[in-house]
C-alpha positions in Angstrom: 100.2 122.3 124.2 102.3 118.7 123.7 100.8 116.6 126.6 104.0 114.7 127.2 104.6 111.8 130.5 107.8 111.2 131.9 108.8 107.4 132.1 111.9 107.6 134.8 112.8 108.8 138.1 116.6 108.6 138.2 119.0 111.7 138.8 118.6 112.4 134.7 115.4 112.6 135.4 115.3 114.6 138.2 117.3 116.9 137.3 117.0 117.7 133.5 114.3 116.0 131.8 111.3 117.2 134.6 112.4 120.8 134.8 113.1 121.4 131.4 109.6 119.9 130.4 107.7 121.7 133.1 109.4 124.8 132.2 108.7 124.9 128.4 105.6 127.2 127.7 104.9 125.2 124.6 104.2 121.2 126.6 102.4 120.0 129.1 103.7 117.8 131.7 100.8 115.4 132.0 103.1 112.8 134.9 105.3 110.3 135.6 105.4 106.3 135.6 108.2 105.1 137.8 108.6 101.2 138.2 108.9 102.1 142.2 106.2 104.5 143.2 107.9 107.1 145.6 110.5 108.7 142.8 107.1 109.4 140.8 105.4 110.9 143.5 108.6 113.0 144.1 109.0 114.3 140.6 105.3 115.6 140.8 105.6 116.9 144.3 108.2 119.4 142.4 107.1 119.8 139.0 103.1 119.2 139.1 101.1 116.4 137.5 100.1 113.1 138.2 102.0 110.3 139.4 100.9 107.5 137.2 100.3 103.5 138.6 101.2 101.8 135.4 102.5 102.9 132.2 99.7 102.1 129.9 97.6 104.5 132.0 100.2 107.3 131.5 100.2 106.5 127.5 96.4 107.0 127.3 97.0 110.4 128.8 99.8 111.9 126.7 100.3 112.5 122.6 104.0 111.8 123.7 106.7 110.2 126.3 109.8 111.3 127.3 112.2 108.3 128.1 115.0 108.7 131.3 115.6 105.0 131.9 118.5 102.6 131.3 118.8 101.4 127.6 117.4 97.7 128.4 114.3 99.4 129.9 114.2 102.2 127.3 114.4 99.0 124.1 111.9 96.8 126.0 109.1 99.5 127.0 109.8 101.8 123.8 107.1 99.0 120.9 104.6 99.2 123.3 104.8 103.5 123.8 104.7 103.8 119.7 102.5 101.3 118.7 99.8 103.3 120.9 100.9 106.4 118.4 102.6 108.5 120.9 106.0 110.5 119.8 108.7 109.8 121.9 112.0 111.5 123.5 114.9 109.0 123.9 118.1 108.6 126.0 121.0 107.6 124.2 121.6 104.2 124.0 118.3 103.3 122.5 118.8 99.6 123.7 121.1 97.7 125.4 122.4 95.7 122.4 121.7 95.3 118.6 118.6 93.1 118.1 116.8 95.2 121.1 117.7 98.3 119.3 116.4 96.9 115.8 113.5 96.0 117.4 112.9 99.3 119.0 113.7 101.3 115.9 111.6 99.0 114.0 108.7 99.7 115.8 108.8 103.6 115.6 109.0 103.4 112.0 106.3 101.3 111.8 104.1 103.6 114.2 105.2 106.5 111.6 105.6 109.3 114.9 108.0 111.3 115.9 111.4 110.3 117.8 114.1 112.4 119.3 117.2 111.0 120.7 118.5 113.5 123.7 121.9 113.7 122.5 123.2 116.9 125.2 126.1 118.1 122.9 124.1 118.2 119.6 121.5 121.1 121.1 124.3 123.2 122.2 125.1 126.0 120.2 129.3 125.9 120.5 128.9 122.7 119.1 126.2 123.8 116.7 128.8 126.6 115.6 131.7 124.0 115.8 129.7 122.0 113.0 129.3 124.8 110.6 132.8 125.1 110.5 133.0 122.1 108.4 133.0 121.1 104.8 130.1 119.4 103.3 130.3 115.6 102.4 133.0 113.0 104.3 136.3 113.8 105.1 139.3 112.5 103.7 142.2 110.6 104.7 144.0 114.0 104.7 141.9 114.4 108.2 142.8 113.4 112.0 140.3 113.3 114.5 140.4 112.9 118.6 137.4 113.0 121.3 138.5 112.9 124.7 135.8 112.6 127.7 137.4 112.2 130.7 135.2 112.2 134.1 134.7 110.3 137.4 130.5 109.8 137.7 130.8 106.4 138.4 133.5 107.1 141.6 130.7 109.5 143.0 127.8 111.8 142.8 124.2 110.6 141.6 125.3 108.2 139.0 127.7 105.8 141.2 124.9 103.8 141.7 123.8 103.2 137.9 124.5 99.3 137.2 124.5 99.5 133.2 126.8 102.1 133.4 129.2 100.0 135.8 128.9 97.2 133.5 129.5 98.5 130.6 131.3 101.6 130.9 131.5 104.7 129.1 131.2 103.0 125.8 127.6 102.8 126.5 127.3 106.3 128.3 129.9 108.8 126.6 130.4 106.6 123.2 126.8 107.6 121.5 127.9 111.2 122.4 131.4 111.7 121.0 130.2 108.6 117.8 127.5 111.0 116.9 129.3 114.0 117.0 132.4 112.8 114.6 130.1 111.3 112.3 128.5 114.4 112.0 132.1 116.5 111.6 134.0 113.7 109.3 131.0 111.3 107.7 130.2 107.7 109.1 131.9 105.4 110.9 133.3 102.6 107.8 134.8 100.5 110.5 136.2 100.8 114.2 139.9 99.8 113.4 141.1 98.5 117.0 139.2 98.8 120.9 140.9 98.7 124.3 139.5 99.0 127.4 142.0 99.5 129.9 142.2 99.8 134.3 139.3 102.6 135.5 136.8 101.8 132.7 139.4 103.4 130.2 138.6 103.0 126.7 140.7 104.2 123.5 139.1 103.2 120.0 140.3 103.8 116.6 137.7 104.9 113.6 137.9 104.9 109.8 135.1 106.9 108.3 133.8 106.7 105.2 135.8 109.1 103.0 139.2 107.7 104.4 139.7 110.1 107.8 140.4 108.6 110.9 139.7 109.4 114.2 140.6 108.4 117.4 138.9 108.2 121.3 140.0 108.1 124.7 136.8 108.5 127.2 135.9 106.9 131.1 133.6 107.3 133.5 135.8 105.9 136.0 138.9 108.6 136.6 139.3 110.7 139.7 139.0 114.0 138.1 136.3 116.7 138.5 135.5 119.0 136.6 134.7 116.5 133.4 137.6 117.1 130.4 136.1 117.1 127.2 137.7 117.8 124.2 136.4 117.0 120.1 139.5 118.4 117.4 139.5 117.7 114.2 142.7 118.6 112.1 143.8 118.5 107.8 142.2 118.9 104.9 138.8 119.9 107.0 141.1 122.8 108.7 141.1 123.3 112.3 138.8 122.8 114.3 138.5 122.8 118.6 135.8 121.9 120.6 135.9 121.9 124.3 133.1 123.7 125.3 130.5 121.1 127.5 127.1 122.2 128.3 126.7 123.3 131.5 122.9 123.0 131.9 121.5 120.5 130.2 118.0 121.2 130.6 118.8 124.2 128.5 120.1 122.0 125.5 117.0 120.2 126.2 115.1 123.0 125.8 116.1 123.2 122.7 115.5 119.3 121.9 112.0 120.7 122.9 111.7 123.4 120.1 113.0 121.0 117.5 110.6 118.3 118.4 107.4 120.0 118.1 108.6 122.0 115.3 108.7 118.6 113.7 105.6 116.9 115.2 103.8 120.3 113.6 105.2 119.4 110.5 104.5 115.4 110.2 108.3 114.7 109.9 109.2 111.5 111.3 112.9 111.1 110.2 115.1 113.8 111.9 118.4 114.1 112.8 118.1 112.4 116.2 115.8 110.0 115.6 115.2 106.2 116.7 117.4 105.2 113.6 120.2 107.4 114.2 120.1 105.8 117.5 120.3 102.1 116.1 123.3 103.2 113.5 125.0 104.4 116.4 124.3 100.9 118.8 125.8 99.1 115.9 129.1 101.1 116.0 128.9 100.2 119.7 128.9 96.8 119.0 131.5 96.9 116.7 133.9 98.4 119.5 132.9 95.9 121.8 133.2 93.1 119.5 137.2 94.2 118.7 137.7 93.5 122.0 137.3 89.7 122.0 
C-alpha cells in the first residue's frame, strides 16, 4: 500500500482527489493538511484518516502527496514535499508563472521521485482511443486543428469563488488541458502565433507546432452555458479526427492516474508522461499566450 496525504480542501478536493484515493485498493489515505483546519477535518470525517496540523507532519507520514491547491500554493509548497523524497500528484498549472514553475520542476528532478500531473482528459479512454488514431511524429502544415472549451464555473457552482481562476481565466484552468492534448495529437507548440482575450473571460489563441500544423482555441470559464461544450478536431494530412467526449467522473480518470503512478513508482521511473516537466513546458506555452497579449 502507497501511503499518500492530501494537501487541499477545496471542491477538487472534495470531490475527486479524496474519494478516488480512499477508494483505490492499492493506496492508503494516510490525511489531510489544510491551511484552515475545518475543510481537513471534513475530508477525514468522510473518507478516514488523520487531519494533519502542519504539513511537514503530514510529509513524515506519507511515501507521497497528492496536491489540490491553487498553482501559487502548489509551486511554493511543492521543493519542500520532494526534497523530503516523497512522490507527488500535481494539479495542472504546476505554478503560477515561469520562474515558480522552474523552480518547482527543478526540485523534483533533483529529488529523483515520482511526479504525475492530473491532467482529467489524458486518463480517459475516448481520448486515449482518440490518440491512437494518429500518426507517429509532428504533423504537418497540411493539418488544422481546433479545441473549444466552453463553460460557466466561474458564474456559479463550487468554483465561483476560486480567485486565480477569476484572475486569470481559463488560460490558466482549461489551457494546460486542451495545450497538452494538441501537442500530444500534432507535436509541440513552435510558437503561439496571436492571443486575445475578449468580454466573459473569452480567449481565442492561434498555435504553430513544430512540423508546420496549426491549431487554433476558443475556451472560457466565464459563459452562461451548462452543460460544459467541449470539442478537440483535428483535420488533413493526420485524417479525421473528433473528440467531444468529456469525462464525466473524474475520480474515475483519476483512478487511472492512480494505476499509472504506482506502476511507475514500482518501476523507479521518474520521467513520465505527466510529469513535473511536462507541466513546466506547458506553463511556458502559457506565458507565451499571455505575453501576445501585451
Amino acid at each position: 500500500m502507497l501511503r499518500i496525504g492530501l494537501v487541499g480542501g477545496g471542491p477538487w478536493a472534495r470531490g475527486v482527489h479524496a474519494p478516488a484515493l480512499a477508494a483505490h485498493r492499492g493506496v492508503d489515505l494516510v490525511g489531510v493538511w489544510t491551511r484552515r483546519p475545518e475543510p481537513a477535518r471534513d475530508i477525514v470525517a468522510s473518507y478516514g484518516g488523520e487531519a494533519f496540523g502542519s504539513l511537514s507532519a503530514l510529509v513524515e507520514a506519507v511515501d507521497a502527496v497528492a496536491f489540490a491547491v491553487p498553482p501559487s500554493v502548489q509551486g511554493a509548497l511543492l521543493p519542500e514535499v520532494v526534497a523530503a523524497g516523497r512522490h507527488v500528484i500535481l494539479d495542472k498549472p504546476l505554478a503560477d508563472s515561469v520562474p515558480a514553475a522552474e523552480r518547482a520542476a527543478a526540485a523534483v528532478e533533483a529529488a529523483g521521485v515520482c511526479s504525475t500531473t492530473m491532467f482529467t482528459l489524458r486518463f480517459a479512454p475516448a481520448t486515449r482511443q482518440w490518440l491512437a488514431g494518429f500518426p507517429e511524429g509532428p504533423a504537418d502544415a497540411g493539418t488544422t486543428a481546433t479545441a473549444r472549451w466552453l463553460s460557466g464555473a466561474t458564474l456559479g457552482g463550487p468554483y465561483a469563488d476560486s480567485s486565480w481562476r477569476g484572475d486569470r481565466g481559463a488560460l490558466l484552468d482549461i489551457g494546460p488541458h486542451l495545450i497538452d492534448l494538441l501537442e500530444a495529437a500534432l507535436g509541440e507548440v513552435a510558437e503561439v502565433e496571436w492571443a486575445r482575450r475578449g468580454d466573459g473571460d473569452l480567449w481565442q489563441l492561434g498555435l504553430r507546432h513544430v512540423g508546420g500544423a496549426r491549431s487554433t482555441l476558443v475556451l472560457t470559464i466565464g459563459l452562461p452555458v451548462d452543460p460544459t461544450e467541449m470539442e478537440v478536431a483535428a483535420f488533413g494530412t493526420v485524417g479525421r479526427h473528433v473528440l467531444t467526449d468529456r469525462p464525466e467522473d473524474p475520480a474515475r480518470c483519476y483512478g487511472v492516474l492512480l494505476d499509472e503512478f504506482l506502476a511507475a513508482i514500482a518501476a523507479g521511473e521518474t520521467t513520465g508522461p505527466y510529469s513535473a516537466a511536462r507541466g513546466l513546458r506547458l506553463q511556458k506555452v502559457l506565458a507565451e499566450a499571455e505575453a501576445r497579449l501585451r
